[in-house]
Backbone as XML, in Angstrom:
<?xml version="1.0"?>
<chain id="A" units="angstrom">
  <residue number="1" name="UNK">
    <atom name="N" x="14.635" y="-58.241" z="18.392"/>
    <atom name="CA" x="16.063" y="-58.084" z="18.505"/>
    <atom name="C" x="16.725" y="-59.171" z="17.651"/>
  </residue>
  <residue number="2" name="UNK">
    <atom name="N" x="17.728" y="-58.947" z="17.128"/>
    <atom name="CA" x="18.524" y="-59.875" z="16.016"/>
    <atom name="C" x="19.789" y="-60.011" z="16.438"/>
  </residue>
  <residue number="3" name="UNK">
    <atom name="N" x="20.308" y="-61.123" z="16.764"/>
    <atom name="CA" x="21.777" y="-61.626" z="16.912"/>
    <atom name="C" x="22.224" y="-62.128" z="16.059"/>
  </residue>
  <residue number="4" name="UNK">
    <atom name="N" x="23.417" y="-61.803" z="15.325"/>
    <atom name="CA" x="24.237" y="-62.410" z="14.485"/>
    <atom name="C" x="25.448" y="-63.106" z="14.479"/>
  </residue>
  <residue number="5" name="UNK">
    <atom name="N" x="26.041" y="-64.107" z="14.363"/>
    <atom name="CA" x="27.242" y="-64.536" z="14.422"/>
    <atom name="C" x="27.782" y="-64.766" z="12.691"/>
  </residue>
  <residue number="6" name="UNK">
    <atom name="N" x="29.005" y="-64.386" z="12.610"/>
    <atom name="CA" x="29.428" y="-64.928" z="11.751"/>
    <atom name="C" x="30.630" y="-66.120" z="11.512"/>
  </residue>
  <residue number="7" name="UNK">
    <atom name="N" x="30.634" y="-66.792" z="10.500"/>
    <atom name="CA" x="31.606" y="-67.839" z="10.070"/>
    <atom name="C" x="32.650" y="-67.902" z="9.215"/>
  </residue>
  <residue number="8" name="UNK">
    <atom name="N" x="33.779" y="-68.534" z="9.085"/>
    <atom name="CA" x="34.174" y="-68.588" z="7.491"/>
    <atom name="C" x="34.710" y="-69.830" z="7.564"/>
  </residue>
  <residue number="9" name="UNK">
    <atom name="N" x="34.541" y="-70.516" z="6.014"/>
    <atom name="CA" x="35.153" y="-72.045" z="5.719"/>
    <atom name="C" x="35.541" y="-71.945" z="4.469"/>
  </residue>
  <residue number="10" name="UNK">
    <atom name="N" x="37.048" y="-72.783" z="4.139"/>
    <atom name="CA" x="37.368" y="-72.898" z="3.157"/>
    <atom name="C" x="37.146" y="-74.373" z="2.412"/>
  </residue>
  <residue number="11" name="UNK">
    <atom name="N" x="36.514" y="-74.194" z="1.388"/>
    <atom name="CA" x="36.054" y="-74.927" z="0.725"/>
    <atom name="C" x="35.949" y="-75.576" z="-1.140"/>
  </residue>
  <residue number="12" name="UNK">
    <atom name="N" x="36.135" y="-76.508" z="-1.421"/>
    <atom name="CA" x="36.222" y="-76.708" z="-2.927"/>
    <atom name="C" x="34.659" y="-77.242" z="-3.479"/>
  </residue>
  <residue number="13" name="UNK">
    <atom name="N" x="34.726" y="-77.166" z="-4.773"/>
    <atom name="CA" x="33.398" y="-77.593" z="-5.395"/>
    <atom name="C" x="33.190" y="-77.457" z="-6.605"/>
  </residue>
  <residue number="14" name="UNK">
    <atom name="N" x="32.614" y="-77.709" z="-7.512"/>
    <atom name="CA" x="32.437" y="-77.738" z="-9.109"/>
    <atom name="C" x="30.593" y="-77.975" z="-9.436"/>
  </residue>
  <residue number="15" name="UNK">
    <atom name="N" x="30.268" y="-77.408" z="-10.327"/>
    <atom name="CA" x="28.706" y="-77.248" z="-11.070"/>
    <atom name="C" x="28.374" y="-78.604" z="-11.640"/>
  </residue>
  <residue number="16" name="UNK">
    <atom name="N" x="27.583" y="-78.950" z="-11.643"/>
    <atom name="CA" x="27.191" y="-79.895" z="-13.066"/>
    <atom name="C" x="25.985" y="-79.563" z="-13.882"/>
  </residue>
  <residue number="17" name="UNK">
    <atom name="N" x="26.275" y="-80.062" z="-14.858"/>
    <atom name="CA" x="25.316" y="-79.498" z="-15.795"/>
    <atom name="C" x="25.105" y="-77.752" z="-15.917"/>
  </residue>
  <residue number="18" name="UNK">
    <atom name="N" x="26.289" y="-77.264" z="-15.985"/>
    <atom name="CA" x="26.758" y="-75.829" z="-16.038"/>
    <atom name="C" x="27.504" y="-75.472" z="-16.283"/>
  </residue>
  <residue number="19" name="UNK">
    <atom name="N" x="27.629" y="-74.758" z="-17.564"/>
    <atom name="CA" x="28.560" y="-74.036" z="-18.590"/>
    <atom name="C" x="28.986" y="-72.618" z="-18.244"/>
  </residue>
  <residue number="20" name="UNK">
    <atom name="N" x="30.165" y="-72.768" z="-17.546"/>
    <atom name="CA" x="30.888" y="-71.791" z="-17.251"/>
    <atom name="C" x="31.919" y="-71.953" z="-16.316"/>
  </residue>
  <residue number="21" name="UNK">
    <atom name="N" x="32.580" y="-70.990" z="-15.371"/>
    <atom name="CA" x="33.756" y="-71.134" z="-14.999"/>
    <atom name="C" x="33.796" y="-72.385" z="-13.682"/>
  </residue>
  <residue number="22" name="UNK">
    <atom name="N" x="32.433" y="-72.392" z="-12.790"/>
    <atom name="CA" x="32.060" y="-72.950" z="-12.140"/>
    <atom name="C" x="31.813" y="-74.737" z="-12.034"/>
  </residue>
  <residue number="23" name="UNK">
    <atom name="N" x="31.784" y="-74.553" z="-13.705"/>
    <atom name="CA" x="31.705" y="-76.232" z="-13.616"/>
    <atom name="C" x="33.290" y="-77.051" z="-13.643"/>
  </residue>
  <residue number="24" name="UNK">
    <atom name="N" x="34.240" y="-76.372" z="-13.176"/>
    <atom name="CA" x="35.130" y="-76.878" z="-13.219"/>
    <atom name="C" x="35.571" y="-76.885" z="-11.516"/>
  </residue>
  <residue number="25" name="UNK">
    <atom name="N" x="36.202" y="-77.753" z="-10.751"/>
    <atom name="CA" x="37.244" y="-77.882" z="-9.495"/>
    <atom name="C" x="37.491" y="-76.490" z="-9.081"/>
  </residue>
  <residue number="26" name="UNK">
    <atom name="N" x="36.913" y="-75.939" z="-8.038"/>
    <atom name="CA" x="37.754" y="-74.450" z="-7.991"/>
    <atom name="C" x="37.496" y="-74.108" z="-5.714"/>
  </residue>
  <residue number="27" name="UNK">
    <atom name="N" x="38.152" y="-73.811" z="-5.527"/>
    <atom name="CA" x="37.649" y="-73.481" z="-3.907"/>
    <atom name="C" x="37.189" y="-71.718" z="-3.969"/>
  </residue>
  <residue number="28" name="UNK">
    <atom name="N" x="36.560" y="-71.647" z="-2.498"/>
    <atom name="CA" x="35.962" y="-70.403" z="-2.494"/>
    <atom name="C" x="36.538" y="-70.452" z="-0.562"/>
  </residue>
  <residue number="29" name="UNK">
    <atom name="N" x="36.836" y="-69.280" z="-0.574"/>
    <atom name="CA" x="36.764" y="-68.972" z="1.665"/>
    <atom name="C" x="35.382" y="-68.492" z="1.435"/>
  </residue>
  <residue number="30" name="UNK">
    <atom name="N" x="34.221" y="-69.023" z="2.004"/>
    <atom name="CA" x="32.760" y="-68.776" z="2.097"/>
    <atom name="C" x="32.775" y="-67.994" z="3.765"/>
  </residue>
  <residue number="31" name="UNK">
    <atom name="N" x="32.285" y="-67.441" z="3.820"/>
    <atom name="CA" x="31.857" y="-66.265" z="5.154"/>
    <atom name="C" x="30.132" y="-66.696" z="4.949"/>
  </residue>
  <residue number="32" name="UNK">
    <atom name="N" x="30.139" y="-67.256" z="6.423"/>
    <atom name="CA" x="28.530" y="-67.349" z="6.965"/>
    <atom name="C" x="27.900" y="-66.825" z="8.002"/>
  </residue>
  <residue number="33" name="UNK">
    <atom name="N" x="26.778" y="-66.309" z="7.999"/>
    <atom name="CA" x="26.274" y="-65.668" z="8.623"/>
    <atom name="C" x="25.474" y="-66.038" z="9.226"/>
  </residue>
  <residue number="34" name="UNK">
    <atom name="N" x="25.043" y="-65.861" z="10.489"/>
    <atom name="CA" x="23.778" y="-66.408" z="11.051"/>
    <atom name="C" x="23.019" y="-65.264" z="12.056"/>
  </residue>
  <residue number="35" name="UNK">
    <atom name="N" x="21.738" y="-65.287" z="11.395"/>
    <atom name="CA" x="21.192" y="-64.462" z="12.426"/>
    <atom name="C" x="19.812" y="-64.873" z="13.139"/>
  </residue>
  <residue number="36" name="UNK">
    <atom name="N" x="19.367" y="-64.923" z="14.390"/>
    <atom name="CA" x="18.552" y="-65.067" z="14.972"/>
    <atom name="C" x="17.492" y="-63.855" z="15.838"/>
  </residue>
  <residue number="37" name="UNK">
    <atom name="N" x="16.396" y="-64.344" z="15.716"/>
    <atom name="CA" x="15.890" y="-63.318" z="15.968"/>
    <atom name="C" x="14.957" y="-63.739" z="17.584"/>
  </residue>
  <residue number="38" name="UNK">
    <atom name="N" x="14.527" y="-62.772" z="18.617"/>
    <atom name="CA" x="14.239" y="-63.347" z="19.333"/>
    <atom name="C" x="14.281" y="-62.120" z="20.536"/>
  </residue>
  <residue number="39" name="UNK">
    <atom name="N" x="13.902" y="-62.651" z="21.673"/>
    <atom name="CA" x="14.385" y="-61.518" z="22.654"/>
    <atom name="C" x="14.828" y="-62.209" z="23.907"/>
  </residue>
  <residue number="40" name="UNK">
    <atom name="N" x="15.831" y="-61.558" z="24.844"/>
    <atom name="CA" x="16.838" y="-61.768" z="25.848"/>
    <atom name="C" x="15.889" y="-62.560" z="26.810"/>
  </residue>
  <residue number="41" name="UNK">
    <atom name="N" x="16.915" y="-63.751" z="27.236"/>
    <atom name="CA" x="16.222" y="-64.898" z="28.602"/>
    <atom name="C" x="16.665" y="-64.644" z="29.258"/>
  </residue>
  <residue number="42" name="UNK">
    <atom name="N" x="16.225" y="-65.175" z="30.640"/>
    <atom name="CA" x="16.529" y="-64.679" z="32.302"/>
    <atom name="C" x="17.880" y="-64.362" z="32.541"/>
  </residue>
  <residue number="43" name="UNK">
    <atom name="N" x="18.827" y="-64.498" z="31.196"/>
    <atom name="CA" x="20.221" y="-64.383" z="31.879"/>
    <atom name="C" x="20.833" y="-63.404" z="30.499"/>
  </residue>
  <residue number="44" name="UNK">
    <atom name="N" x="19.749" y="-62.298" z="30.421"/>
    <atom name="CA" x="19.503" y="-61.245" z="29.512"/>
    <atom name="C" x="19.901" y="-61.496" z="28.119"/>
  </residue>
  <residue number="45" name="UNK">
    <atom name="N" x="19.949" y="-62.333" z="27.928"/>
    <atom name="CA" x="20.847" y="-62.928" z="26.322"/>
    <atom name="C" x="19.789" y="-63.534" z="25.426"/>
  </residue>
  <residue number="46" name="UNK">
    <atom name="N" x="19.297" y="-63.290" z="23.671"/>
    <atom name="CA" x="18.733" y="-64.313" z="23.357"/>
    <atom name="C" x="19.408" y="-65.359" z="22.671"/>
  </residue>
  <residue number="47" name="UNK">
    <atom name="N" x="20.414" y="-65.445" z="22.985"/>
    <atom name="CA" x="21.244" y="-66.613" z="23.244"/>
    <atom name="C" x="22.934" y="-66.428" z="23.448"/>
  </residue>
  <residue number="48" name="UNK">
    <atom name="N" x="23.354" y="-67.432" z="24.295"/>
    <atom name="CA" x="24.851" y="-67.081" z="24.296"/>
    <atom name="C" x="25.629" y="-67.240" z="22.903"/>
  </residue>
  <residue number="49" name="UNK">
    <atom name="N" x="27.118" y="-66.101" z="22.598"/>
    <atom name="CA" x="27.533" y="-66.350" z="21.372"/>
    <atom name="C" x="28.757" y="-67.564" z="21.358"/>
  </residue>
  <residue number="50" name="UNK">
    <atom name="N" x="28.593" y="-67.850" z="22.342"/>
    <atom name="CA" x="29.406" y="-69.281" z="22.620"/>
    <atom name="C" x="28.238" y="-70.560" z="22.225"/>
  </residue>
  <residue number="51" name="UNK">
    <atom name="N" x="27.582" y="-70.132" z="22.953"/>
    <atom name="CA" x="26.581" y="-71.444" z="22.197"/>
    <atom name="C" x="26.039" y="-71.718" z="20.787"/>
  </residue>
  <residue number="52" name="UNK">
    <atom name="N" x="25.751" y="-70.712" z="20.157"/>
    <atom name="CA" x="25.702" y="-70.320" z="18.687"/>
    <atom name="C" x="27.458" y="-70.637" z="18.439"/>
  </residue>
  <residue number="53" name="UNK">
    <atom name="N" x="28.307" y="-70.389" z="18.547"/>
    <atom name="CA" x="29.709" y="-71.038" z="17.987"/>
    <atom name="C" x="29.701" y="-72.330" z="17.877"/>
  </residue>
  <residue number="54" name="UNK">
    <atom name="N" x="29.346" y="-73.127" z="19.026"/>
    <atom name="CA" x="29.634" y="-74.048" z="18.811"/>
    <atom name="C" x="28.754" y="-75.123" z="18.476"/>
  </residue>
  <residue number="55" name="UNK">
    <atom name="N" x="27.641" y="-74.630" z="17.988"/>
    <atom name="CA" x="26.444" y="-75.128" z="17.169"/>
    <atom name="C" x="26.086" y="-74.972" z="16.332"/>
  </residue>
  <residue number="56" name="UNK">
    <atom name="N" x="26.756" y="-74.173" z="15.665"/>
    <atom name="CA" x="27.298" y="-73.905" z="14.155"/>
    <atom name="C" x="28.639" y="-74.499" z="13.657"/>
  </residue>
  <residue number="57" name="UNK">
    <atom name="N" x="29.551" y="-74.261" z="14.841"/>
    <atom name="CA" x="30.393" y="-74.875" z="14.204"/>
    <atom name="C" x="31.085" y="-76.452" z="14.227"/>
  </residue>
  <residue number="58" name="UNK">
    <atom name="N" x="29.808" y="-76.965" z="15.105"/>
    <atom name="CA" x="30.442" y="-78.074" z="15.190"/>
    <atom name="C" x="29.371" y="-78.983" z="14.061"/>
  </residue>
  <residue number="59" name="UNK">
    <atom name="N" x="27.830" y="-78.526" z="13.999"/>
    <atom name="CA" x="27.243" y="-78.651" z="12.572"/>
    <atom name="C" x="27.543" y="-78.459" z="11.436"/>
  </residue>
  <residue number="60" name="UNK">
    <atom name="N" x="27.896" y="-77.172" z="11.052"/>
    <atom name="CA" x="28.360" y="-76.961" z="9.775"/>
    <atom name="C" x="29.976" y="-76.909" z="9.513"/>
  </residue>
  <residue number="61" name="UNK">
    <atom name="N" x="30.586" y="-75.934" z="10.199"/>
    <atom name="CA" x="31.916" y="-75.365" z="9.907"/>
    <atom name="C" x="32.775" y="-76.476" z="9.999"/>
  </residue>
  <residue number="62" name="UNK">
    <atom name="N" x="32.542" y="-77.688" z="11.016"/>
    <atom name="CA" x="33.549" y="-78.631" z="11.204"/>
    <atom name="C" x="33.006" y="-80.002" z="10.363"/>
  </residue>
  <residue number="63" name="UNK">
    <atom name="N" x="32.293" y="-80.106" z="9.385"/>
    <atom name="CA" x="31.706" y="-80.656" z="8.143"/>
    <atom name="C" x="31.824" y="-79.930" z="6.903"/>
  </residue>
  <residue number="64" name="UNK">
    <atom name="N" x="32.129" y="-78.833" z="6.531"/>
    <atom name="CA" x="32.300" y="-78.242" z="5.485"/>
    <atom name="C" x="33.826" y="-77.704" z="5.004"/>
  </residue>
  <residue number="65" name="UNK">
    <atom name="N" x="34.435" y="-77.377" z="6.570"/>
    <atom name="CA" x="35.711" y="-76.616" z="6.296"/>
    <atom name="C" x="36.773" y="-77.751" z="5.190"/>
  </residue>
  <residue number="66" name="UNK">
    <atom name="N" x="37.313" y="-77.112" z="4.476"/>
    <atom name="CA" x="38.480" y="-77.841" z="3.696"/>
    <atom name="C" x="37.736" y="-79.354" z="3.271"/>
  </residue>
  <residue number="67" name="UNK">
    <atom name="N" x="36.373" y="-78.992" z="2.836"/>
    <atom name="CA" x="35.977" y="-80.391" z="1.940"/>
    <atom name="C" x="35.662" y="-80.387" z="0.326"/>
  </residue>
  <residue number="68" name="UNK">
    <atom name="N" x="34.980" y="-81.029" z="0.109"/>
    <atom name="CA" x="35.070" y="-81.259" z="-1.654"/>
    <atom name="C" x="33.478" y="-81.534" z="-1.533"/>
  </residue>
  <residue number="69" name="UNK">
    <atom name="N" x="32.679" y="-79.791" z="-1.376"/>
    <atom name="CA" x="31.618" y="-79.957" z="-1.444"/>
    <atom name="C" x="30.153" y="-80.752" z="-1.647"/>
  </residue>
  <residue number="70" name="UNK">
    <atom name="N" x="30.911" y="-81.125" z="-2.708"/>
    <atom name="CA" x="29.849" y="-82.121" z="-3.402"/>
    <atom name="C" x="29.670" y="-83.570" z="-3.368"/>
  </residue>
  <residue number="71" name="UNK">
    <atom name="N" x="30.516" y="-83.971" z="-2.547"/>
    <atom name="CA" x="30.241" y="-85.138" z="-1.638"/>
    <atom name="C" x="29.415" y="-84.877" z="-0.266"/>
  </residue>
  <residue number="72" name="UNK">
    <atom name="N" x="28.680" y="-83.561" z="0.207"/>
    <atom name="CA" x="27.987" y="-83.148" z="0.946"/>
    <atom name="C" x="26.776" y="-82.306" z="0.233"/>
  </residue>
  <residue number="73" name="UNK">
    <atom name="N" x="26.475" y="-81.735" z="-0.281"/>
    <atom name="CA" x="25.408" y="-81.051" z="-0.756"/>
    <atom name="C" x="25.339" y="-81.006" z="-2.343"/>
  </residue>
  <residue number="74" name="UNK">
    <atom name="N" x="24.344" y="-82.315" z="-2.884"/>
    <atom name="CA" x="24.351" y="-82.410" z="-4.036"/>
    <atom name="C" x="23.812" y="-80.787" z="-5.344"/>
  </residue>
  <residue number="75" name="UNK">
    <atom name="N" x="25.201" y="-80.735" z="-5.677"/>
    <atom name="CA" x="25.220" y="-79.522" z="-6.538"/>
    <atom name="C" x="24.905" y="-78.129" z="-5.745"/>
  </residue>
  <residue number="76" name="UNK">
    <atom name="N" x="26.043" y="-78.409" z="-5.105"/>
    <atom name="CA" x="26.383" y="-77.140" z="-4.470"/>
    <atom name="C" x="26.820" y="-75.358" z="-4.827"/>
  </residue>
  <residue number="77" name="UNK">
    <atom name="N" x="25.658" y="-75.253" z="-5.049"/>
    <atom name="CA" x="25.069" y="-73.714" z="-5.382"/>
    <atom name="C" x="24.837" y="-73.363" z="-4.389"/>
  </residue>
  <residue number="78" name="UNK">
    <atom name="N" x="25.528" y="-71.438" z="-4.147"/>
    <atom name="CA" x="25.654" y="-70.836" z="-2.913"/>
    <atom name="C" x="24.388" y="-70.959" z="-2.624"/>
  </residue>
  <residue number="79" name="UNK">
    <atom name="N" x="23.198" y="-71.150" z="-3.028"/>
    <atom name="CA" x="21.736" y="-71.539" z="-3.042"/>
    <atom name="C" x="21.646" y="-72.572" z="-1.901"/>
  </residue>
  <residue number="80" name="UNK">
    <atom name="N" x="21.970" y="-73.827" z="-2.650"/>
    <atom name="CA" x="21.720" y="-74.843" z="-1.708"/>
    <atom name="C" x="22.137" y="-75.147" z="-0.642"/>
  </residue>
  <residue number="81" name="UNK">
    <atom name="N" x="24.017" y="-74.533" z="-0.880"/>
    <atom name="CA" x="24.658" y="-74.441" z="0.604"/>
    <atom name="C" x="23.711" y="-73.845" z="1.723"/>
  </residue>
  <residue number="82" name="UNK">
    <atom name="N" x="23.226" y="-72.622" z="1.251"/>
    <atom name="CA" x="22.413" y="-71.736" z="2.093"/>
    <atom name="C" x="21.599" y="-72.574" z="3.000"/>
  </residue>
  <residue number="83" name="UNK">
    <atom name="N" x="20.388" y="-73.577" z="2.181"/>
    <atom name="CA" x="19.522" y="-74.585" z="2.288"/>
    <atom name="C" x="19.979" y="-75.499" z="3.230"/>
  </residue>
  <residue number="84" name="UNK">
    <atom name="N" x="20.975" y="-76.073" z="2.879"/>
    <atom name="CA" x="21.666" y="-76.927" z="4.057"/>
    <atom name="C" x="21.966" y="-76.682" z="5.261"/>
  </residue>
  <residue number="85" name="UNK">
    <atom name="N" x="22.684" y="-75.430" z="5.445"/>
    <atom name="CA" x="23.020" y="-75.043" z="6.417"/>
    <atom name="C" x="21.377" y="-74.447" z="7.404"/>
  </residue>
  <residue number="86" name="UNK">
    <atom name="N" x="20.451" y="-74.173" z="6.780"/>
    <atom name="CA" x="19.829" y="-73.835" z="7.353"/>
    <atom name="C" x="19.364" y="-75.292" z="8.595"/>
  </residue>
  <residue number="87" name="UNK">
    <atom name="N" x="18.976" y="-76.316" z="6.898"/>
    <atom name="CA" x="18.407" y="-77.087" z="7.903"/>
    <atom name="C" x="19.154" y="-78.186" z="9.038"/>
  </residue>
  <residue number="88" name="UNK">
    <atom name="N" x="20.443" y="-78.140" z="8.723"/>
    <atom name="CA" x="21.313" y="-78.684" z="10.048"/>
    <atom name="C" x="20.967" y="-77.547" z="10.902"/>
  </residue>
  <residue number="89" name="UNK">
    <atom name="N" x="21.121" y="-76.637" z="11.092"/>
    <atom name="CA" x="20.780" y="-75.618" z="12.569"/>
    <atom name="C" x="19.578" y="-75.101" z="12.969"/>
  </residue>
  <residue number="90" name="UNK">
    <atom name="N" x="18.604" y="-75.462" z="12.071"/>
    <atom name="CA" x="17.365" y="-74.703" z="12.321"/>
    <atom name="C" x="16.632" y="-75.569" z="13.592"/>
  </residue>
  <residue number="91" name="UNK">
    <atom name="N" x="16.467" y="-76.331" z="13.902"/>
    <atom name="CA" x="16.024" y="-77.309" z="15.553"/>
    <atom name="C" x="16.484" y="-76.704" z="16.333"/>
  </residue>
  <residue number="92" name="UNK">
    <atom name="N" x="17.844" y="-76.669" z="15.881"/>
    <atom name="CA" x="18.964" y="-76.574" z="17.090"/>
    <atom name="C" x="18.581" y="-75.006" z="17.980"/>
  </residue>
  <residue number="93" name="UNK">
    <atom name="N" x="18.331" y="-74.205" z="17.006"/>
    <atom name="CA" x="18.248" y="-72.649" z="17.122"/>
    <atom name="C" x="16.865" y="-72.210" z="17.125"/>
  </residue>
  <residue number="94" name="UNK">
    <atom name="N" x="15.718" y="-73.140" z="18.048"/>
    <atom name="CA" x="14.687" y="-72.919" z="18.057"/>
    <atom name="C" x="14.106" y="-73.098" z="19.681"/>
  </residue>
  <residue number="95" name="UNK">
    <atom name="N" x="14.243" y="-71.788" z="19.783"/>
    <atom name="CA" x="14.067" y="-71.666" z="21.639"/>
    <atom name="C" x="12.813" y="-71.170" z="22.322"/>
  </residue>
  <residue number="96" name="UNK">
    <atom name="N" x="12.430" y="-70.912" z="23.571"/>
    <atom name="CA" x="11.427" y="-70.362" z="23.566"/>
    <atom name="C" x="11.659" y="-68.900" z="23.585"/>
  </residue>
  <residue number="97" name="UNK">
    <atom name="N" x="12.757" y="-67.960" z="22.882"/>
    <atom name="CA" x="12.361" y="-66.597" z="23.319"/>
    <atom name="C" x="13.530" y="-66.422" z="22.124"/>
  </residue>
  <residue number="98" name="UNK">
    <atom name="N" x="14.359" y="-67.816" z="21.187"/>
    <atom name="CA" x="14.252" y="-67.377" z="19.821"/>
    <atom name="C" x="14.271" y="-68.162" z="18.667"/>
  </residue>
  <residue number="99" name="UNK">
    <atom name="N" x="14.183" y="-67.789" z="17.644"/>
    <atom name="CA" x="14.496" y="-68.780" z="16.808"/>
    <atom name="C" x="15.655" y="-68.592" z="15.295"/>
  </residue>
  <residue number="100" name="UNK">
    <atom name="N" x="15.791" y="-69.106" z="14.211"/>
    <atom name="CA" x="16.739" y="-68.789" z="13.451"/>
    <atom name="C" x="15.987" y="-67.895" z="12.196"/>
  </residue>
  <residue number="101" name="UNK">
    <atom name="N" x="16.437" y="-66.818" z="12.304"/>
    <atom name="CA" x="15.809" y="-65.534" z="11.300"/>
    <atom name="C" x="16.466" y="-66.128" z="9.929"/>
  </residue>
  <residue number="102" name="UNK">
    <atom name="N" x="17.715" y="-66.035" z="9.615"/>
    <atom name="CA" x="18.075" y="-65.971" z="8.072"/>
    <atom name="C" x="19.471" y="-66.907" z="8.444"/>
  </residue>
  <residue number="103" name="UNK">
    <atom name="N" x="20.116" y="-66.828" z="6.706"/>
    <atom name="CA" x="21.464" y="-67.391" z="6.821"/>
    <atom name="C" x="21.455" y="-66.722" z="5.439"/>
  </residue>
  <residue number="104" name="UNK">
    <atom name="N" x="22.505" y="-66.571" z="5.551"/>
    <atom name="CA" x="23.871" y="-65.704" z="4.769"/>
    <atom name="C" x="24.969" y="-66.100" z="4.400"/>
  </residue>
  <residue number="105" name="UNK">
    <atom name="N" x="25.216" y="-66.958" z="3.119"/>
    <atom name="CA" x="26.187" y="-67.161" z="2.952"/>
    <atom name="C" x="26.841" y="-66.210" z="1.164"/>
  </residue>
  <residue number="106" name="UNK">
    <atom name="N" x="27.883" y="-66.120" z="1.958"/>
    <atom name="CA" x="29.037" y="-65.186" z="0.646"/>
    <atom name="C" x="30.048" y="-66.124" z="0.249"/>
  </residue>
  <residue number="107" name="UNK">
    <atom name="N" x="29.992" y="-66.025" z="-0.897"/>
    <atom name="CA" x="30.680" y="-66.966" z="-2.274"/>
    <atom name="C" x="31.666" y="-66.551" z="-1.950"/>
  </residue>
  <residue number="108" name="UNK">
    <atom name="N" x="31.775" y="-65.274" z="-2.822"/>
    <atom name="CA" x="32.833" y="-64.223" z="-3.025"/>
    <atom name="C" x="32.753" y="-62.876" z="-1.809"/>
  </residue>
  <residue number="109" name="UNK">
    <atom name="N" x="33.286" y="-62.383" z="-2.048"/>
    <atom name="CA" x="33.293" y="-60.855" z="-1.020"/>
    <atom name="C" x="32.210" y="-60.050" z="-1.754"/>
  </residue>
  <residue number="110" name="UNK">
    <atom name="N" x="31.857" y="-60.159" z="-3.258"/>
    <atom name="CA" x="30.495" y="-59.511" z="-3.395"/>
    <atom name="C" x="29.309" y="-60.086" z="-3.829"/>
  </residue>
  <residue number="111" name="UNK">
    <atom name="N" x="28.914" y="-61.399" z="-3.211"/>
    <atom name="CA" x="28.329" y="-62.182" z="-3.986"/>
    <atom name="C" x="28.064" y="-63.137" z="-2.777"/>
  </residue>
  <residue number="112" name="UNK">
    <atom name="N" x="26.318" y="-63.033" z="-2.363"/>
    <atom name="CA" x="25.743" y="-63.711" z="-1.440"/>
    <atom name="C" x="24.061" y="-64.213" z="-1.404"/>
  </residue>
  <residue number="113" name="UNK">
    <atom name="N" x="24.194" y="-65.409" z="-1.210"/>
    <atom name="CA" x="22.689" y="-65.459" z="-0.937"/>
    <atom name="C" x="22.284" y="-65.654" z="0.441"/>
  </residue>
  <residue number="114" name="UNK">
    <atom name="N" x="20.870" y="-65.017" z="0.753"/>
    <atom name="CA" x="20.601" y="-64.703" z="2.125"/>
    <atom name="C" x="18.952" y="-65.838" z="2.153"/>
  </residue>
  <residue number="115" name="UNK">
    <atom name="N" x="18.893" y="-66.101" z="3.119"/>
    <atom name="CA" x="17.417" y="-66.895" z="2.699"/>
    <atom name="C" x="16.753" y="-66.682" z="4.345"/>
  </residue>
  <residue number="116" name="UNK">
    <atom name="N" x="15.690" y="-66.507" z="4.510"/>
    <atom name="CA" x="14.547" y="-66.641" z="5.664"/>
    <atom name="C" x="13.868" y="-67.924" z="5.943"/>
  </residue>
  <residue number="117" name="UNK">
    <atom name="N" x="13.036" y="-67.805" z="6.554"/>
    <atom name="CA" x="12.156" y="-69.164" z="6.480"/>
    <atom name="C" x="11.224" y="-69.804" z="5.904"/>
  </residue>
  <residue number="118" name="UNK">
    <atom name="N" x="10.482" y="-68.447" z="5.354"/>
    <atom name="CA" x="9.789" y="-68.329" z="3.854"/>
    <atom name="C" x="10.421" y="-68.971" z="2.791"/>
  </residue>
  <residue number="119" name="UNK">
    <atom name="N" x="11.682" y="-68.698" z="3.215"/>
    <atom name="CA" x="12.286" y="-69.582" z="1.683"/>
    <atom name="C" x="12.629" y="-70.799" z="1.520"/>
  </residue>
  <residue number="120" name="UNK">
    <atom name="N" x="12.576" y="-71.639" z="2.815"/>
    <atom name="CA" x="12.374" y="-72.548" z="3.554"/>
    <atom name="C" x="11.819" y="-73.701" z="3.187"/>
  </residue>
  <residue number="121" name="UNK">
    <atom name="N" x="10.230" y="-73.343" z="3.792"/>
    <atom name="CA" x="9.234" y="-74.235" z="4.437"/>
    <atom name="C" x="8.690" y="-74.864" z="3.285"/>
  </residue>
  <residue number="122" name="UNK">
    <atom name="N" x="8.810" y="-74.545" z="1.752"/>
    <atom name="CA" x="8.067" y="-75.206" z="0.806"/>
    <atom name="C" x="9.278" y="-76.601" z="0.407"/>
  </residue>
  <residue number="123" name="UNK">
    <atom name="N" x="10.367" y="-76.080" z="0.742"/>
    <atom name="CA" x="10.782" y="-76.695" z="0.164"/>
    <atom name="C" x="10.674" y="-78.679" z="1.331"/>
  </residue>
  <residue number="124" name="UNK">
    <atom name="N" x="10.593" y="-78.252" z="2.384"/>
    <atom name="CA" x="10.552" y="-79.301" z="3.490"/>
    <atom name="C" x="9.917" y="-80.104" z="2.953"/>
  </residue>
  <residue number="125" name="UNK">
    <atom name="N" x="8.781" y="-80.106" z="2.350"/>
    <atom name="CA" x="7.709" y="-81.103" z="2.052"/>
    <atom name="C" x="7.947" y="-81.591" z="0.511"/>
  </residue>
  <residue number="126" name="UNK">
    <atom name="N" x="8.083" y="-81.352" z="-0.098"/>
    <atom name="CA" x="9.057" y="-81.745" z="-1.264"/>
    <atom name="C" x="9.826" y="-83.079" z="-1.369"/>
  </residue>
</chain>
């Protein structure tokens, strides 16, 4: 079973070492996604969506909203945002009946990167 919550934060940021529109000052409203996968505990839920709110958003959303990215996630590519966000919540969202399936974050309204845990774990040891 898969639970999802979603997010949105408004946010600024610029490329480096990247030739194009991106390497300049520009904000984006980013929409995040979170989904967990897992199955329902004694109080039929695999997790409350209040508790996922506010463990997302007091990790990420209330650290990211209305900041200047890149004083938080060096070279902030919807990539790495992804990366980050995973690993501030991924402990947090590791239960005995679930844990954190993916994250989803959208740049633009058509334009998202999604990542698992596979996409993850190599990078930990690094």
């Amino acid at each position: 079973m898969f639970l999802k919550k979603t997010f949105t934060f408004d946010a600024a940021h610029r490329l480096d070492h990247y030739h194009g529109k991106c390497e300049a000052l520009h904000g984006h409203t980013y929409r995040l996604q979170v989904t967990l996968q897992g199955k329902p505990d004694s109080e039929d839920m695999v997790m409350d969506f209040v508790q996922l709110k506010e463990l997302v958003g007091g990790r990420v959303v209330s650290r990211l909203d209305h900041s200047f990215l890149n004083d938080i996630i060096p070279q902030p590519t919807a990539e790495n945002i992804a990366i980050w966000i995973w690993e501030q919540i991924d402990c947090e969202t590791q239960r005995d009946n679930c844990s954190l399936f993916s994250v989803e974050v959208w740049e633009t309204a058509t334009s998202s990167v999604l990542i698992h845990r596979e996409d993850i774990a190599p990078r930990k040891g690094a």
